[in-house]
N, C-alpha and C positions, 0 to 999 in steps of 0.2 A: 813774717811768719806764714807758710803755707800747709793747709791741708798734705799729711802723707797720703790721702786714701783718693781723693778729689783734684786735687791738685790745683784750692781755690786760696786765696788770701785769707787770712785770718786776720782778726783784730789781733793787737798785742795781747797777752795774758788771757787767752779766750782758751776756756778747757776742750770745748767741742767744738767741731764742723757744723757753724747752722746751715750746712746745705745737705750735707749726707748723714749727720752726727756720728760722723769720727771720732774716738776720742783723742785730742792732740798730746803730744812728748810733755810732763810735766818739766822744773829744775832741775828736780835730782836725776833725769835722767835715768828713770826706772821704766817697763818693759810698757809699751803703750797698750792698754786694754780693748782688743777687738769688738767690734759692737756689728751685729748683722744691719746694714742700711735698710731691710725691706722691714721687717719688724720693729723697728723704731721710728721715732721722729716725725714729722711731716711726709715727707720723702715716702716713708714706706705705706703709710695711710694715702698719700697719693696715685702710690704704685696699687696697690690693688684694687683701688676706681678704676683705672688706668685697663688695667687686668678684666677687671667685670664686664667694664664698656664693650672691651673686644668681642667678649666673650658672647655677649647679648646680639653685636653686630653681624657676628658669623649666626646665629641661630636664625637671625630675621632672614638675612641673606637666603640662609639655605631655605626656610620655609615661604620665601616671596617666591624661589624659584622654582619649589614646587607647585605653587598656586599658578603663576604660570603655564609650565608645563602641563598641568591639566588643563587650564581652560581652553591654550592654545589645542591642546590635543578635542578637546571637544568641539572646535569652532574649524578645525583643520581635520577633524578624523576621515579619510580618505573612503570609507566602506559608508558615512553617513551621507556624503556629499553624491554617493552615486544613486542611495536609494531617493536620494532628494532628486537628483536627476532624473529617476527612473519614473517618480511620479509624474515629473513635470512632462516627460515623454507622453507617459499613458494620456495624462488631462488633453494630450495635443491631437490624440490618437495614433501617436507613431509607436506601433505596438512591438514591431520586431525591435527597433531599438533600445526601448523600454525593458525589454528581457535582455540584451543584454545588459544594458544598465544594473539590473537587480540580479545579475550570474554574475558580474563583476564584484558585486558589494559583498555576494558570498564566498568568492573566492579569497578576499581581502581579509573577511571577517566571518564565518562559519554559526558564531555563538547566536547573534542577534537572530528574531525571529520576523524581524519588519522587511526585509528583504525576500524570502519566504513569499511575507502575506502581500508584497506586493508582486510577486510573481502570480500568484492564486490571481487577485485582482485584474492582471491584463490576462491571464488564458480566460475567465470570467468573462470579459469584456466581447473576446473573440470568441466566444461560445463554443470553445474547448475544456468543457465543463470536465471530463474525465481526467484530461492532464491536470487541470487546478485540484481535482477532488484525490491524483496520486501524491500531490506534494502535501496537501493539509493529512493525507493521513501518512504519510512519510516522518510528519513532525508529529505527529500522536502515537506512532505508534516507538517512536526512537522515546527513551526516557530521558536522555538528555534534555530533552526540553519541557518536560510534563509539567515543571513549576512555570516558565512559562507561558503555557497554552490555557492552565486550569484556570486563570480568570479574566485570559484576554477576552474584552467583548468582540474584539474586532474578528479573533477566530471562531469564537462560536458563533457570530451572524453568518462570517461567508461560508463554514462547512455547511450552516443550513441551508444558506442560498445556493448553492452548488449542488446537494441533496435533491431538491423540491426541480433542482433545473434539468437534471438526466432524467429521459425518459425509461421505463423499465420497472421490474417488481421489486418489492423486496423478500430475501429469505429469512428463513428464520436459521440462526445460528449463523450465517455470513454478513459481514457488513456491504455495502453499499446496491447499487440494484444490478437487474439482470435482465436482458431481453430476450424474446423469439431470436434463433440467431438466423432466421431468413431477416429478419431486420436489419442485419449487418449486411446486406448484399449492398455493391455499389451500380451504382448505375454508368456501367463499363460497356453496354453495347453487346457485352457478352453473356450468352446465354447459352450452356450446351444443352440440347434437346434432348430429354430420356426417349433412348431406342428400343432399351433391357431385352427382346429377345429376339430380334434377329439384323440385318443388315449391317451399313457401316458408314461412315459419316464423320466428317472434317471440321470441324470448325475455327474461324481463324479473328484476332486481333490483336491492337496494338496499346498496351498501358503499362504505365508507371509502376511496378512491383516492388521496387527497392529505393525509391525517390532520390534516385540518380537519372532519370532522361527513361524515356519512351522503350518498351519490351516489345518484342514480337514473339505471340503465344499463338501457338495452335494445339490444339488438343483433337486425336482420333480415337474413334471408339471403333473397335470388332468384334461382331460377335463372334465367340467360336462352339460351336453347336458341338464340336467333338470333345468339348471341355466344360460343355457344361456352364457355360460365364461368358464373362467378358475381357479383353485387354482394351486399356487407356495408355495411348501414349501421348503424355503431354513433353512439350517443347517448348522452352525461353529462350530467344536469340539460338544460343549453339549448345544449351544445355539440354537430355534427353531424360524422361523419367517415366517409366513403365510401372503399369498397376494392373494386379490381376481383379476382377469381383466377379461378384456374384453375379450380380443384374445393373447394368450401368443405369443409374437415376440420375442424370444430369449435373452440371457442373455451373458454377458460379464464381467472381471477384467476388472478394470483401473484404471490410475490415475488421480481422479480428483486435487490432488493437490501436487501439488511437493514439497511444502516448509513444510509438513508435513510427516509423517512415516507411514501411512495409504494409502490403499489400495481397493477400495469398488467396490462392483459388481452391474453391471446396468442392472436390470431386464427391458425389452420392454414390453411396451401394446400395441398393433395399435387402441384399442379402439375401439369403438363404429364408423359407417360412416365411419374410417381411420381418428380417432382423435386418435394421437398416442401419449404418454406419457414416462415419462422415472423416472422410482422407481430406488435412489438410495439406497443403503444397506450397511450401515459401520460397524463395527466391533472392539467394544474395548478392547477385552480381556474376557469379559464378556458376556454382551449383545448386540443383534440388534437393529440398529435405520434405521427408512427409511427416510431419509434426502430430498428426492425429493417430489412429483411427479415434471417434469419438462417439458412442451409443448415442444414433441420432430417436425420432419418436417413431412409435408405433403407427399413426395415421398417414403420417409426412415424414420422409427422409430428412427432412434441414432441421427437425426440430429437435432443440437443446437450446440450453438459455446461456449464454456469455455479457460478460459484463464491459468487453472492449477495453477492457486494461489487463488485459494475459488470462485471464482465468473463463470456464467452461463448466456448467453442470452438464454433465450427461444424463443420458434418460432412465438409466440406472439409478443418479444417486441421489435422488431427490424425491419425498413424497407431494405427488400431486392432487390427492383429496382433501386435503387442509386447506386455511386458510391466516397466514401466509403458507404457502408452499415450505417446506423444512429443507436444509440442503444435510441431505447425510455425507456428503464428500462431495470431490470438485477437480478436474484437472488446475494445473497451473504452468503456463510457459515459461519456460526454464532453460534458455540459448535455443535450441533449437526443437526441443522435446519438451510435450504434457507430462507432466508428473501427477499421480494422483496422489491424494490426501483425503485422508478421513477425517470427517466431524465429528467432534466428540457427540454424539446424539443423546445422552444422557441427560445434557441443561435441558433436554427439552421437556425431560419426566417432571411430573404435577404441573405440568403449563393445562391451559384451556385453549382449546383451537374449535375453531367452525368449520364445518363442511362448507368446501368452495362449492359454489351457485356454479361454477365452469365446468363443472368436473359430473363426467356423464356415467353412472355403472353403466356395464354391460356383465356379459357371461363368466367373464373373469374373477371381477367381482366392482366390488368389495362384497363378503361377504359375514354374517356375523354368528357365533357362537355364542352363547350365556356360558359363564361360566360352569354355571350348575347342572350343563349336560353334558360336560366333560367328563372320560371319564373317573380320570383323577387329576391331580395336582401338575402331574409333568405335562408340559406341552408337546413332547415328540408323540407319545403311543394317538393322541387323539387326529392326528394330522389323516390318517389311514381313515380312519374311523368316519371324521365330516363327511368321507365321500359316498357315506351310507345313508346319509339324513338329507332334507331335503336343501341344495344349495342353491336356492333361489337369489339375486342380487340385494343384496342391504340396500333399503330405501332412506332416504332423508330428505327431512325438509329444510330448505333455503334456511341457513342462519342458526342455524339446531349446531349444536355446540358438544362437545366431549372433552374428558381429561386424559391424556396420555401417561397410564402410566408404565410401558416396557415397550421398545422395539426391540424386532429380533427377524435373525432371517436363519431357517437351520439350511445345515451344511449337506447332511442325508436324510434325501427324502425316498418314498418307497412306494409303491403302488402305481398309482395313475400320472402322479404328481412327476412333471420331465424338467421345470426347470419352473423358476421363479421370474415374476416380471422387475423388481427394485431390491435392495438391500434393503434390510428393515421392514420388508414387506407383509410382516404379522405383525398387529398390536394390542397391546393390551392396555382397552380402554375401560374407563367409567362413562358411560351416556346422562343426559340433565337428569333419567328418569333413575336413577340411581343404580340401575344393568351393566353388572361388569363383563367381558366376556371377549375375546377374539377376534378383530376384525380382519381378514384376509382374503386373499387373492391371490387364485389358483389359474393357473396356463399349464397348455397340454398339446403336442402336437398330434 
């Protein structure tokens, strides 16, 4: 007797299949009753162990390979192994390799910020404090990474140490510092000699302008007495660039920016009255661009303060009776041209500042107004009027303090009054003694 369903032997007279439970052909040969093998019997209680096992097997499977695949990616991750590299460089002091090491790991992986801060680390090391201080604030200033930065200690030590390591001031409403920018001269050998009103004169040498190999620079000044000024013509290799001024004040190498490979030369004007200007002159291999003019200072032609990473106060835009100095505006290098920019000078209302101990009155001023002899509310009608009363120079003592609360520079002025020395150049202070009243400064040709 054989199983129809199995195709296994049966005992004689056996109603079912003990292997699948079939039901087998009775005698009478009536219709044999189908029975599902998975839901019955052994067999089917087999079968869905059978089933689970699998089922369990694939899950482990899949999640073993995931565990894998991460740790190998963790132990294999190609952008960790190069900041691992990069450091080991720096510890060796092989520093150009080292950067690329950590340009690699960014290129690889973008997100992380350890790469970054090992960048900061080796220009640190090589005391290219400004390039390390453009990348830490490159990631401060991108939000992408603000969750990152807010509580690394490792970036809030090195922006400090990078802060405390450039030499320079600081402003108030611009971050990082700023220098004399006769600071920024290099010591190139070259020095053109201010002639400003009559003769004419050559000067000639050879430097690196575009940090591609050696320049040959000459610069000629003449004067021309039928014109009232001067012409500059300076010369790179085969390049020619003509400048007219006023009165030639000398010319200088520097570097305006150290996070670049350029090199540019600062021709001086004193201008017109001792309005002195400052033409800068760059150099791409090619041709000349004058990137400036820049309102140099009133004592000295070179003075404005630059920070060596693109940006410029001129002598306009900045108050220099305080202390810090305030930046009301600022150029910024931008391909080949200063753009200016205004400071919002408004954060700086209800602050407290000191008169800088540097900062010398003369005739100009500063000079002070009480409120209460104005003789009203508006500040235009009384401008006419100071020039009736006695404008002796506003005196202070070292460390004597005030609260700002208005700058302003008006637009038309009327009388005596020809032109203004700074934007923002009236303010309206409170002094310690509780005297509110106009501090200004008047110029006149």
């Amino acid at each position: 007797m054989i199983c129809h369903n199995c195709a296994i032997k049966l005992e004689p007279g056996a109603r079912y299949c003990g292997v699948c439970g079939y039901k087998t052909m009775n005698t009478n040969h009536s219709t044999p009753e189908s029975r599902d093998p998975v839901s019955s019997g052994a067999f089917g209680k087999s079968f869905i162990l059978k089933k689970n096992i699998l089922l369990i097997s694939i899950v482990v499977v899949i999640l073993t390979t995931v565990v894998v695949a991460v740790v190998t990616f963790d132990v294999f991750d190609p952008s960790e192994q190069q900041i691992k590299l990069g450091y080991k460089l720096l510890s060796e002091g092989k520093y150009e390799e080292a950067i690329l090491a950590f340009n690699k790991a960014i290129l690889i992986n973008e997100k992380p910020i350890d790469s970054r801060i090992g960048l900061v680390r080796v220009y640190f090391e090589m005391n290219d404090f400004h390039r390390a201080l453009s990348i830490l604030e490159e990631l401060s200033n991108n939000i992408y990474y603000h969750d990152d930065i807010r509580n690394n200690t490792h970036y809030i030590a090195l922006i400090n140490a990078v802060e405390d390591a450039i030499p320079g001031e600081k402003f108030e409403l611009l971050n990082g510092k700023f220098m004399p920018f006769n600071a920024a001269v290099l010591n190139s050998g070259f020095r053109g000699r201010a002639l400003r009103y009559s003769g004419s004169e050559t000067w000639k040498t050879v430097f690196d302008l575009h940090g591609n190999g050696d320049d040959e620079i000459s610069l000629t000044y003449n004067y021309q007495p039928e014109e009232h000024g001067a012409l500059v013509t300076l010369r790179v290799n085969s390049s020619i660039f003509k400048l007219e001024l006023d009165y030639f004040g000398g010319a200088d190498i520097i570097d305006f920016d150290k996070t670049d490979d350029y090199s540019e030369i600062a021709i001086y004007d004193v201008g017109p009255s001792e309005d002195p200007l400052i033409h800068m002159i760059r150099y791409n291999g090619m041709e000349l661009f004058d990137i400036g003019p820049v309102p140099a200072g009133w004592k000295d032609s070179t003075i404005a303060w630059l920070d060596q990473r693109g940006r410029i106060i001129g002598r306009d835009q900045y108050v220099d009776f305080t202390s810090p100095k305030i930046a009301m505006a600022y150029y910024q290098l931008e391909g080949n041209e200063l753009i200016e920019y205004d400071n919002d000078y408004s954060l700086a209302y209800g602050k407290r500042y000191e008169f800088s101990s540097q900062f010398e009155p003369s005739v100009f001023g500063p000079h002070f107004i009480e409120k209460s002899l104005m003789p009203d509310d508006d500040f235009e009608p009384w401008m006419e009027f100071s020039y009736s009363i006695d404008r002796q120079p506003f005196r202070f003592n070292n460390g004597e303090g005030f609260r700002l609360i208005k700058a302003f520079s008006p637009n038309s002025l009327d009388g005596n009054v020809s032109w203004l020395f700074n934007r923002g150049s009236w303010y309206y202070i409170e002094l310690t003694d509780g005297r509110r009243g106009i501090l200004y400064f008047f110029g006149s040709d």
